[in-house]
C-alpha positions in Angstrom: 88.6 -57.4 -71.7 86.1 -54.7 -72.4 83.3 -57.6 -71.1 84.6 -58.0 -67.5 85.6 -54.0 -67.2 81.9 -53.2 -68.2 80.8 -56.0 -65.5 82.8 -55.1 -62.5 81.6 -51.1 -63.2 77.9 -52.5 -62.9 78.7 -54.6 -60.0 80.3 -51.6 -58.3 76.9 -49.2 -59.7 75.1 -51.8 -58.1 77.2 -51.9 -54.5 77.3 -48.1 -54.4 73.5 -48.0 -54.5 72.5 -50.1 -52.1 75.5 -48.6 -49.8 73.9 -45.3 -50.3 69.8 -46.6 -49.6 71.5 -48.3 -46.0 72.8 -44.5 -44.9 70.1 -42.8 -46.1 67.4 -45.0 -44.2 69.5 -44.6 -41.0 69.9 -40.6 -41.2 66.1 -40.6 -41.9 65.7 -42.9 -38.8 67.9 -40.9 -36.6 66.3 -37.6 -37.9 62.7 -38.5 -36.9 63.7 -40.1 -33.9 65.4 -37.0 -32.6 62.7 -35.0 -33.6 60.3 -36.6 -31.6 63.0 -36.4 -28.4 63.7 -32.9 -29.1 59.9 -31.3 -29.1 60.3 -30.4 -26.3 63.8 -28.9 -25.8 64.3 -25.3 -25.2 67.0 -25.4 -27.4 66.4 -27.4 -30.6 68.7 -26.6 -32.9 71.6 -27.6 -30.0 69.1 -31.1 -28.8 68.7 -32.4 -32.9 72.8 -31.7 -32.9 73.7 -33.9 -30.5 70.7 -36.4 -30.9 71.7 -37.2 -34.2 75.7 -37.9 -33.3 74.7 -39.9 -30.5 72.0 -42.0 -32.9 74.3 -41.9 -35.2 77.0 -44.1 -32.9 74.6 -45.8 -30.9 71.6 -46.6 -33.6 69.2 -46.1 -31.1 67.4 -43.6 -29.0 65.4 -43.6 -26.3 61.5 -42.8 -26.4 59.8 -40.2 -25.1 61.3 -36.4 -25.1 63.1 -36.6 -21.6 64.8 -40.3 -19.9 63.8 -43.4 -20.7 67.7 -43.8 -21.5 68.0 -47.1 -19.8 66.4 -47.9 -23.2 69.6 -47.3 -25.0 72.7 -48.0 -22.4 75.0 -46.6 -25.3 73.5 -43.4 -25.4 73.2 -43.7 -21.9 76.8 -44.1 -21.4 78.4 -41.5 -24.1 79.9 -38.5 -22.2 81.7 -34.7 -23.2 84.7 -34.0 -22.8 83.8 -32.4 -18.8 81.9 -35.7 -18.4 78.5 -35.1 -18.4 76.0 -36.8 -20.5 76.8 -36.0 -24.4 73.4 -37.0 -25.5 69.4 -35.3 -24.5 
């Protein structure tokens, strides 16, 4: 009994880790990304914000620091609440 608990807490050690790797690969995606988009932005704090939700959903985003979102329709496409576009 002790056998299989020790081997399903290494498979789950295991799982975790690579879980962890996969969301840490896309934040640092989605961080350089939208530092490259925002270089430009008057107001970076509010551009890397916003960026990174809408990477976040989308897993894209567009190239360039300004358009270009035909690239992405799903960041094209995600709006506020007073429908204008959510993402820079």
């Amino acid at each position: 009994m002790k056998l299989v608990f020790a081997n399903v807490l290494l498979v789950c050690l295991v799982l975790s880790t690579s879980l962890l790797e996969v969301s840490m690969a896309g934040s640092a995606f989605c961080d350089s990304k939208c530092a490259q988009r925002c270089s430009k932005a008057g107001f970076q704090d509010r551009c890397l914000r916003f960026c990174g939700i809408c990477c976040e959903k989308c897993k894209c985003v567009p190239s360039g620091t300004y358009g270009n979102k035909d690239e992405c329709p799903c960041y094209r496409d995600l709006k506020n609440s007073k429908g204008r576009s959510k993402c820079p």
